[in-house]
Legacy VTK file of the C-alpha trace (Angstrom):
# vtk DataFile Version 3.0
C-alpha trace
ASCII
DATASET POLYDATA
POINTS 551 float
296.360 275.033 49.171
294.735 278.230 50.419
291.828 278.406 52.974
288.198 278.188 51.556
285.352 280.176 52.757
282.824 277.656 52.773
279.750 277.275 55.435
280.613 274.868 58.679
278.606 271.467 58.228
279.806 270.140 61.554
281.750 270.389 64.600
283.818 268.200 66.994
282.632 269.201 70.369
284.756 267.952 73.069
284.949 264.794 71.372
287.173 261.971 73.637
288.048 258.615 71.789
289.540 255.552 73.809
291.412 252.595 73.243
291.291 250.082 76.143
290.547 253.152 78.355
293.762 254.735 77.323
293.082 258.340 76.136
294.328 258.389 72.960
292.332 261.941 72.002
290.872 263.868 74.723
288.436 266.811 74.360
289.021 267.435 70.704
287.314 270.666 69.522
287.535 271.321 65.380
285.364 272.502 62.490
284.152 270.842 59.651
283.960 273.155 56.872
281.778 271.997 53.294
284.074 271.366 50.649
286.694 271.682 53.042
290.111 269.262 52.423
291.499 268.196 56.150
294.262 266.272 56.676
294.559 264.467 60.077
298.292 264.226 60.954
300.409 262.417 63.759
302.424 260.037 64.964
301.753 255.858 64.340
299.504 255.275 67.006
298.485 258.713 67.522
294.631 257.995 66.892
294.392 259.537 63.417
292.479 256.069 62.276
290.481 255.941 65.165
289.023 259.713 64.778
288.464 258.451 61.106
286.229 256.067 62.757
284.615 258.011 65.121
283.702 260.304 62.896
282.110 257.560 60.424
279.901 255.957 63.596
279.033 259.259 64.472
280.209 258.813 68.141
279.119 261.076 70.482
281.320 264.354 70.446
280.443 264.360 66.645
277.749 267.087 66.361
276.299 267.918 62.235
274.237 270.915 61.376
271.342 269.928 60.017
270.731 266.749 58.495
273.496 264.335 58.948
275.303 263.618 55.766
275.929 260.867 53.765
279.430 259.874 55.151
281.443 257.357 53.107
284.712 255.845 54.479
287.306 253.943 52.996
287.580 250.669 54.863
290.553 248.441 55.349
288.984 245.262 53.559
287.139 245.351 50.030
283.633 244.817 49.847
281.022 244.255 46.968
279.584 246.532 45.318
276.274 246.752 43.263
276.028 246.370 39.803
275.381 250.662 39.465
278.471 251.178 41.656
280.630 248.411 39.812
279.980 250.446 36.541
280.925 253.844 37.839
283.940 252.354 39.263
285.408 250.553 35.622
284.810 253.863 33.986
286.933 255.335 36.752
289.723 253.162 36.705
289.754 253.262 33.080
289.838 257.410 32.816
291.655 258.035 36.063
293.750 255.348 37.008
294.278 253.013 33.559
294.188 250.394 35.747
294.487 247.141 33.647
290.987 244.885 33.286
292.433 241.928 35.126
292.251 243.029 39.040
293.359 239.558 39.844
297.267 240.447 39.513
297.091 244.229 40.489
300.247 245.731 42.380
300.273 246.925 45.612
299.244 250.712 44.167
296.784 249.452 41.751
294.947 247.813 44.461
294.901 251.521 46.148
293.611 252.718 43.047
291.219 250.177 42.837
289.914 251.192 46.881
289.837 254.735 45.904
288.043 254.115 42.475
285.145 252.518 44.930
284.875 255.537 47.186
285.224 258.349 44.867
283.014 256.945 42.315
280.149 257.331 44.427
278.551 260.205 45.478
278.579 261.894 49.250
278.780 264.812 51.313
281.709 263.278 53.549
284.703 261.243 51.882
287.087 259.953 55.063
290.208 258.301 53.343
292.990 256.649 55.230
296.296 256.848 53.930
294.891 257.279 50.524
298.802 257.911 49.518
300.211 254.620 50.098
302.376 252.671 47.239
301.385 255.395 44.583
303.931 256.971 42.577
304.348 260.688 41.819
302.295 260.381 38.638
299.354 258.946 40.919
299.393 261.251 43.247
299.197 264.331 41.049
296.173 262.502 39.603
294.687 261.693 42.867
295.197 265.607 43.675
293.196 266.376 41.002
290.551 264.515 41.394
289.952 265.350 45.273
289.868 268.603 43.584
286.507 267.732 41.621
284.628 266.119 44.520
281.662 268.211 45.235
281.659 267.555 48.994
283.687 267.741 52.357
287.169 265.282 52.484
288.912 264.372 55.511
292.371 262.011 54.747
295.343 260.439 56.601
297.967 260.925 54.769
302.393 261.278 55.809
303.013 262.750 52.191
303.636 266.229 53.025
303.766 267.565 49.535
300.504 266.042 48.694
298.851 267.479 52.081
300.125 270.820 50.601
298.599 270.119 47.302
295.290 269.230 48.598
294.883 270.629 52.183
292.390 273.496 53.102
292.462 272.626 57.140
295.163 270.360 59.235
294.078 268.553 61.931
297.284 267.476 64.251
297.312 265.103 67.252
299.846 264.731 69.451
300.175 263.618 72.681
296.061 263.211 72.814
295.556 266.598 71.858
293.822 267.630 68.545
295.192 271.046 67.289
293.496 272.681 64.078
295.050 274.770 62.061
294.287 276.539 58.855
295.758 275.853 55.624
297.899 273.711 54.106
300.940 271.675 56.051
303.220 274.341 55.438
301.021 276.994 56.791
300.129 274.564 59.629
304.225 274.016 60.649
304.771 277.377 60.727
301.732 278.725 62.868
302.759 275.831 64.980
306.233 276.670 65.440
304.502 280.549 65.976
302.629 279.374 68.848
305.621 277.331 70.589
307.649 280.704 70.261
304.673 282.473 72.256
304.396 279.802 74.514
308.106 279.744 75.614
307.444 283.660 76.548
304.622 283.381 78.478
306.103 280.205 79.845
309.524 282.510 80.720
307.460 285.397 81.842
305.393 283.211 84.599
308.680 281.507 85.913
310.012 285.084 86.476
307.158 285.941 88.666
307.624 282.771 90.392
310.738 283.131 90.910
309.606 286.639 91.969
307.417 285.547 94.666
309.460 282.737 96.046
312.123 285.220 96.437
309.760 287.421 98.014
308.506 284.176 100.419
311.899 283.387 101.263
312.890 286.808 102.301
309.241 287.059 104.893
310.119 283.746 105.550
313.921 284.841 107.132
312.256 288.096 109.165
310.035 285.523 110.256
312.099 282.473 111.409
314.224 285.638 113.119
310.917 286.729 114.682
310.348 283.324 116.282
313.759 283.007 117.498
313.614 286.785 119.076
309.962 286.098 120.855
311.467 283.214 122.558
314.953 285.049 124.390
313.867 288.929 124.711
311.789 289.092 127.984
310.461 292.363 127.706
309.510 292.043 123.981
308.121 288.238 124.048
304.420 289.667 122.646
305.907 292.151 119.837
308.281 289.524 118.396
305.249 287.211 118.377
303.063 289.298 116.355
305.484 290.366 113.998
306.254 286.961 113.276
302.671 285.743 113.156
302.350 288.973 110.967
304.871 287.534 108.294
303.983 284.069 108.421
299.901 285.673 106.825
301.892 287.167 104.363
303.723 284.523 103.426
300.581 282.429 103.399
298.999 285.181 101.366
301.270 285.351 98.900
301.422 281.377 98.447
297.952 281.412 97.939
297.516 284.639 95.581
300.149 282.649 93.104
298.442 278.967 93.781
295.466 280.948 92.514
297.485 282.585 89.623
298.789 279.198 88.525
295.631 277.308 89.152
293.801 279.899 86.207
296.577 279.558 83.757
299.266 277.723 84.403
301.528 277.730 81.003
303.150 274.629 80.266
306.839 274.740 79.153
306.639 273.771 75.444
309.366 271.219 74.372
313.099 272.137 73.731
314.244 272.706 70.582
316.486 270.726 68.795
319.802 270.928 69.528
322.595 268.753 68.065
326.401 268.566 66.914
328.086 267.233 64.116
331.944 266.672 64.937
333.156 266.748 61.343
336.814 265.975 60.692
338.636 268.838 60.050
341.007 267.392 57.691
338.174 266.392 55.203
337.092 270.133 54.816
340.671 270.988 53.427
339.972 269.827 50.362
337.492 271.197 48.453
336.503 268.030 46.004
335.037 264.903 47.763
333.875 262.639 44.858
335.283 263.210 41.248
333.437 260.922 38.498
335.141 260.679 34.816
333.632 258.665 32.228
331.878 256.470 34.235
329.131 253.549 33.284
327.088 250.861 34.302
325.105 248.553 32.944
323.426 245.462 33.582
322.877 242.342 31.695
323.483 244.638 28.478
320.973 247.475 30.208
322.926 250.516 30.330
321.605 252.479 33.690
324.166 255.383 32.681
327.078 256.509 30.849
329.439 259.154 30.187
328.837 260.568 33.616
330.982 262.884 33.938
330.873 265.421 37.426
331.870 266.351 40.888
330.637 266.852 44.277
331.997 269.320 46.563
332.652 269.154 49.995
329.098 270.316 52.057
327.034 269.905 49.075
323.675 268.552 49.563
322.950 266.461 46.184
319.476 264.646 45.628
319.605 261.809 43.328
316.138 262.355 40.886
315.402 259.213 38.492
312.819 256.536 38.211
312.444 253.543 39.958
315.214 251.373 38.290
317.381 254.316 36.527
320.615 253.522 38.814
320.274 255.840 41.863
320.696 252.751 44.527
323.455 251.716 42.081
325.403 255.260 42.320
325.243 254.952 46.132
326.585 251.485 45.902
329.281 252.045 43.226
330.633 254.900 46.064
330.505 253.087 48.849
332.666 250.573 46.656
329.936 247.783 46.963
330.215 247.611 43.237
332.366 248.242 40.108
332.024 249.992 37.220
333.254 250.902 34.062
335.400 254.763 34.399
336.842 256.661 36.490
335.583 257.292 40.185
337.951 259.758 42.661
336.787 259.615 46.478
338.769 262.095 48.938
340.755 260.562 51.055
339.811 262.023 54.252
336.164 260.773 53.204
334.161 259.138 56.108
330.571 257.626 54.773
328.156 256.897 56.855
325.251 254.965 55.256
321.659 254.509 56.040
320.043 251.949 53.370
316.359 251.410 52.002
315.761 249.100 55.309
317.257 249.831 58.649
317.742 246.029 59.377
321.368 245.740 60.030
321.581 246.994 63.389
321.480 243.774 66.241
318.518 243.175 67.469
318.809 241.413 70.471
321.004 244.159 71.585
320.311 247.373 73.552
321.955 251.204 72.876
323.468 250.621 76.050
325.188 247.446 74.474
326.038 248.916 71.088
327.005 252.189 72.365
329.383 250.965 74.435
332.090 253.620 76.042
334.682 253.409 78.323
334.562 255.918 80.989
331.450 257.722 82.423
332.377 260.758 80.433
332.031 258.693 77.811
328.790 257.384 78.855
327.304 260.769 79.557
328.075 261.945 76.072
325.836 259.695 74.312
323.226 259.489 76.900
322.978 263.596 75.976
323.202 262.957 72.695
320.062 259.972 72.743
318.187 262.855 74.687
318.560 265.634 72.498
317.742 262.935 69.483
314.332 262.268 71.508
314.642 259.412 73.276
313.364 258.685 76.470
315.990 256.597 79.388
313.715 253.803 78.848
315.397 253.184 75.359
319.104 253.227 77.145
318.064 249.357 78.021
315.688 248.539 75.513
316.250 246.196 72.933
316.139 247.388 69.339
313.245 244.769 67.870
311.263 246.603 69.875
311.840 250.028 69.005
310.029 251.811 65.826
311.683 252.435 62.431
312.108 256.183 63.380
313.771 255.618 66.580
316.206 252.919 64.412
316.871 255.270 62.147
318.073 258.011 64.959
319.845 255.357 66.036
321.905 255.171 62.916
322.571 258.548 62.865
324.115 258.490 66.316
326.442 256.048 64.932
327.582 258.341 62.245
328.175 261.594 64.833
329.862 259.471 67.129
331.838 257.985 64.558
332.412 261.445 63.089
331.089 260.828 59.177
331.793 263.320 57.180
329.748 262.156 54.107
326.015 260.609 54.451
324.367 258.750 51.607
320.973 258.284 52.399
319.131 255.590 50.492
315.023 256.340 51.064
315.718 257.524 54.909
312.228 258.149 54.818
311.083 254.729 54.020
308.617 253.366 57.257
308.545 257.005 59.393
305.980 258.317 60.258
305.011 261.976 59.532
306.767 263.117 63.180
309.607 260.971 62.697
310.300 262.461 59.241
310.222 265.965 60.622
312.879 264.570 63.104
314.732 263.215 60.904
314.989 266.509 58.884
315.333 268.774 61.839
318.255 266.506 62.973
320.283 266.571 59.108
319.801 270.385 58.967
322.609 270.136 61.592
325.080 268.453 59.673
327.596 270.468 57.615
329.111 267.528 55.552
328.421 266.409 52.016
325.003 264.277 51.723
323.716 262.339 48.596
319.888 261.630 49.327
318.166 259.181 46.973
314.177 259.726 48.415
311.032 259.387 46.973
309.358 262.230 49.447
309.693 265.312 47.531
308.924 267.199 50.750
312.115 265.875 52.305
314.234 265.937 48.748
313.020 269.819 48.760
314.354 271.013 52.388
317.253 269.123 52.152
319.295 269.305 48.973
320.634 272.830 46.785
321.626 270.355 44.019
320.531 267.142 41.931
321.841 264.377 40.087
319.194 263.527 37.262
319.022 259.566 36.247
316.840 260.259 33.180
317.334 258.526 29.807
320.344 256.484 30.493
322.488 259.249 31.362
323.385 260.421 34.770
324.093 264.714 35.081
324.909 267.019 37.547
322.526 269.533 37.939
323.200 272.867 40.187
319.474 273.354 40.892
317.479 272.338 43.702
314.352 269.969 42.890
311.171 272.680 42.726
313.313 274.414 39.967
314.306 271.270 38.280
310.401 270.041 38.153
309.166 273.637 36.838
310.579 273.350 33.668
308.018 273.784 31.248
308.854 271.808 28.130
310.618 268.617 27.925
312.662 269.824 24.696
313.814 272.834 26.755
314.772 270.522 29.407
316.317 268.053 27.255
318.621 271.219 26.355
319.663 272.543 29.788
320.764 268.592 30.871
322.483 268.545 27.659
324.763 271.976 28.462
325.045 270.872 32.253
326.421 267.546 30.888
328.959 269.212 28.916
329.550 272.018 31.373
330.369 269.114 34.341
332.291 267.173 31.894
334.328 270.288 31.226
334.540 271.119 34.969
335.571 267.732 35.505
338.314 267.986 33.212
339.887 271.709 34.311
339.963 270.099 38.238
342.387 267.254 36.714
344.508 270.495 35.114
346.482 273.278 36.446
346.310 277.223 34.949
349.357 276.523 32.975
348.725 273.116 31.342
347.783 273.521 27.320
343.995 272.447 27.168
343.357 274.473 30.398
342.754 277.914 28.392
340.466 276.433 25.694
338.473 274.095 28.534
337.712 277.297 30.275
336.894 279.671 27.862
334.421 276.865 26.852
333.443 276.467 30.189
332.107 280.084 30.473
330.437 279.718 27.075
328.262 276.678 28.402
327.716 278.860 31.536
326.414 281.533 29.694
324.219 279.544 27.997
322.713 277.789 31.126
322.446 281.206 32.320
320.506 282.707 29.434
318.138 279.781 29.179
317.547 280.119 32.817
316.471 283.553 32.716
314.360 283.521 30.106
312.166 280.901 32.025
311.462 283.565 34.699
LINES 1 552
551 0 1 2 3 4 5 6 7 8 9 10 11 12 13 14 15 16 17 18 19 20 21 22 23 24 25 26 27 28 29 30 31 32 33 34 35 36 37 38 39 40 41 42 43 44 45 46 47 48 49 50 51 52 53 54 55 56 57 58 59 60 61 62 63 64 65 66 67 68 69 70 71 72 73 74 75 76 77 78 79 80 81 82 83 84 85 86 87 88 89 90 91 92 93 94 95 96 97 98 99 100 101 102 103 104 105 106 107 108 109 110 111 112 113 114 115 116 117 118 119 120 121 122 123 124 125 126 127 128 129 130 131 132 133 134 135 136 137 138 139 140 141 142 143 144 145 146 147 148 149 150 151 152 153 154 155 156 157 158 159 160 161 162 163 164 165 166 167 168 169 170 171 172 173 174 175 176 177 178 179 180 181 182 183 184 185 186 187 188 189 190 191 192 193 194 195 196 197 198 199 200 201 202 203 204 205 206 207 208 209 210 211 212 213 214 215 216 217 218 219 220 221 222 223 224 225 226 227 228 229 230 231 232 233 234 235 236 237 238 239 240 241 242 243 244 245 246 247 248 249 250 251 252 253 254 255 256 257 258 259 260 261 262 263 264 265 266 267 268 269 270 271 272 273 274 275 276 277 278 279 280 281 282 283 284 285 286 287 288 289 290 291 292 293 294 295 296 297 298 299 300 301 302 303 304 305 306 307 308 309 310 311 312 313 314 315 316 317 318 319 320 321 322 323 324 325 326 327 328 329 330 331 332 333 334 335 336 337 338 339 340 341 342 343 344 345 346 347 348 349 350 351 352 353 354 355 356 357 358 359 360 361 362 363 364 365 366 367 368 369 370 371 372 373 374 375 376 377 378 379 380 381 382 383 384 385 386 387 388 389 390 391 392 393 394 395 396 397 398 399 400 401 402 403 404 405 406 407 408 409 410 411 412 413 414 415 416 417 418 419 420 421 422 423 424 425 426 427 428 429 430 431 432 433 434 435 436 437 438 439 440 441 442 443 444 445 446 447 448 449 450 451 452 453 454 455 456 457 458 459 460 461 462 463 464 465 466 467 468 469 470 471 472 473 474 475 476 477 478 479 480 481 482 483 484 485 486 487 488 489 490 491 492 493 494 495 496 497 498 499 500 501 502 503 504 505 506 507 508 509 510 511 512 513 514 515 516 517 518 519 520 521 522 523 524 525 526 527 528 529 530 531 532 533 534 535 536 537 538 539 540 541 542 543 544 545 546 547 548 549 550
């Protein structure tokens, strides 16, 4: 969402929040803009609930033009609510939400809806919202959107869903490592004036260690002629006194100089921003050679007489970067399963032989967790040792974690954790069951930064549209028990306009994998191979035709 021009209400002014005298935000300097829509974003821990806080007390460091404003927060716990209130709240849940009348057996996102039906059915000037996002589904969320789009007054929100920060966003607010940077615009806007400033940073950082280096050339150079001096004053007779001037001479230049760059540094001394991330993939060769890595003919599965899909027909080629799209329940955990060979099915299913999977499920709960990385990762020379030690490092982690036992590392750093198992076991095919599930906004850019590396195959089943979007070209689509390859990424699957158009284009793609699937079973000179073509570029055209016409 583009900036707004609106009037600033309020300011943070060198506002410093603390948690058992641990800094957790230190100096923090930001706008408040009316109407504006700011996301606070960071790390678990970070302090984004705390500023939330802050800003609701009014602490000092808060500072409001004019009259302070009504301020309404959205607490943790429920609380009663007046008879006026309770009625603008049912007529809210009933238009927005469709919540059901009995709140007694509400799930755990109609209970959100419920919290945010209190808040935004009253009226304020300030709305702070933490982690309105959490348990709603993509439905809710667009409807939530929509409706922070109507409030007449200023909203500040937590919030890890990226895509709905871009929906709704006019500011982001970002700490990290108890520093609050502002930035203008949505989180998009915000990641890439970030990554803008870390680029200018590295050259002035480069630029001042040059002239350091500079001078303390310079110093060690006075620094020779003057040690020589010294050494000269104290065996030449005649020339005792000159020797020990000059070297008295050099040793106030060298002072000068050391204090002319002190002085330098002491104005503005640049900080070297963090590395970026570097990291290797050792793929096995052999897998590469051939070009299909999972070949699906026929294929079904049901469950107690529920059919999740059939008639998938389709294949997946090596270094494609599939995202399974369905509904909770359409078979996407099921698919995962039936290739890892966790499950059977009705069909045909090829996997390449030269296939290496490397899995990370819904919870990352099966690693030990009594046991250290310096335990699991156990190697058997130094070399060995030093390999993964670099490879922990450029994942993020700090040489505390070498010793430390997983139960008491985060979700993000267990995830990374599983990923080092799958370079080091050199996986040539990921499946990726809700990776995202329990990260943290930080960890989740992490966790994409790291997968951009990889040049396997990956099937990603996700929720986080954000993370479906960056990482996959292609889709499978669970919708209406059938289960199709679709050679589209996610933003051009969702912008189909009409349902009967899109009903269509599944329809050819069905046919046109089923064909494909057939004609990689054939050779050029079997009998059906002529007709299976020709029909192939028929359905291809068709695709193609429908495709542009939508542009």
């Amino acid at each position: 969402m583009g900036e707004i021009d609106m009037a600033i209400i309020g300011k943070l002014n060198k506002m410093t929040i603390r948690v058992k005298e641990r800094v957790i935000v230190g100096e923090a300097k930001a706008s408040i803009h009316e109407q504006a829509r700011i996301a606070v974003i960071g790390a678990n821990g970070s302090g984004k609930t705390s500023l939330l806080e802050a800003i609701a007390r009014g602490d000092q460091g808060i500072h409001w033009i004019g009259n302070a404003p009504e301020i309404i927060y959205m607490e943790q716990e429920a609380r009663n609510l007046d008879a006026t209130s309770a009625e603008r709240e049912t007529r809210m849940l009933e238009r927005m939400w469709r919540i059901p009348g009995d709140r007694m057996k509400l799930s755990g996102g109609e209970t959100m809806k419920l919290r945010l039906a209190r808040v935004l059915s009253q009226v304020a000037d300030v709305y702070l919202l933490d982690e309105p996002t959490n348990h709603l589904d993509a439905e809710s969320l667009g409807l939530l959107a929509e409706e922070i789009g109507r409030i007449d007054g200023t909203v500040i929100f937590v919030s890890h869903d990226r895509h709905f920060i871009d929906q709704v966003a006019t500011h982001v607010w970002e700490i990290e490592d108890a520093v609050l940077t502002e930035y203008e615009g949505d989180y998009s806007v915000s990641r890439t004036e970030k990554e803008h400033q870390r680029h200018t940073q590295k050259r002035k950082y480069d630029k001042q260690q040059a002239k350091i280096a500079q001078v303390e050339n310079q110093i060690a150079k006075l620094q020779s002629w003057s040690d020589k001096a010294h050494a000269d004053s104290t065996k030449k007779d005649g020339a005792k006194e000159y020797f020990r001037m000059k070297a008295k001479k050099k040793d106030v230049q060298i002072r000068s100089k050391r204090q002319r760059l002190q002085a330098e540094l002491d104005q503005e001394r640049v900080a070297e921003p963090k590395e970026e991330l570097q990291i290797s993939f050792d793929i096995n060769d052999a897998a590469k050679k051939g070009r299909r890595v999972i070949g699906l003919k026929n294929v079904r599965k049901s469950f107690g007489g529920r059919v999740l899909f059939e008639d998938a027909t389709f294949t997946i080629q090596h270094g494609e970067r599939v995202g399974l799209l369905g509904a909770n329940g359409s078979g996407k955990s099921t698919f995962l399963k039936i290739v890892l060979g966790m499950m059977e099915c009705e069909g045909n299913v090829w996997l390449s032989g030269g296939m290496k999977i490397g899995y990370l499920s819904q919870e990352v709960f099966d690693l030990p967790e009594e046991k250290t990385p310096s335990e699991i990762f156990l190697a058997e020379s130094y070399e060995e040792t030093g390999k993964i030690r670099n490879l922990m490092d450029h994942l993020g982690f700090e040489k505390i974690h070498w010793d430390q036992q997983i139960l008491n590392m985060s979700m993000g750093e267990r995830v990374k954790l599983k990923l080092m198992e799958f370079m080091l076991s050199e996986c040539n095919v990921l499946l990726l069951d809700e990776p995202t599930n329990h990260l943290d906004l930080p960890s989740r850019e992490e966790l994409e930064r790291t997968l951009q590396f990889f040049d396997g195959t990956m099937l990603i089943a996700t929720h986080d549209r954000y993370f479906m979007e960056k990482l996959s070209g292609k889709l499978l689509v669970f919708e209406g028990g059938s289960l199709t390859k679709y050679e589209g990424g996610y933003s051009d699957w969702m912008e189909r306009d009409a349902a009967a158009e899109r009903l269509d284009l599944l329809q050819l793609e069905r046919e046109r994998q089923e064909v494909l699937g057939k004609l990689s079973f054939l050779k050029p000179m079997d009998k059906e191979y002529g007709s299976l073509d020709q029909r192939f570029k028929e359905l291809s055209a068709s695709i193609k035709m429908i495709e542009t016409e939508k542009i």
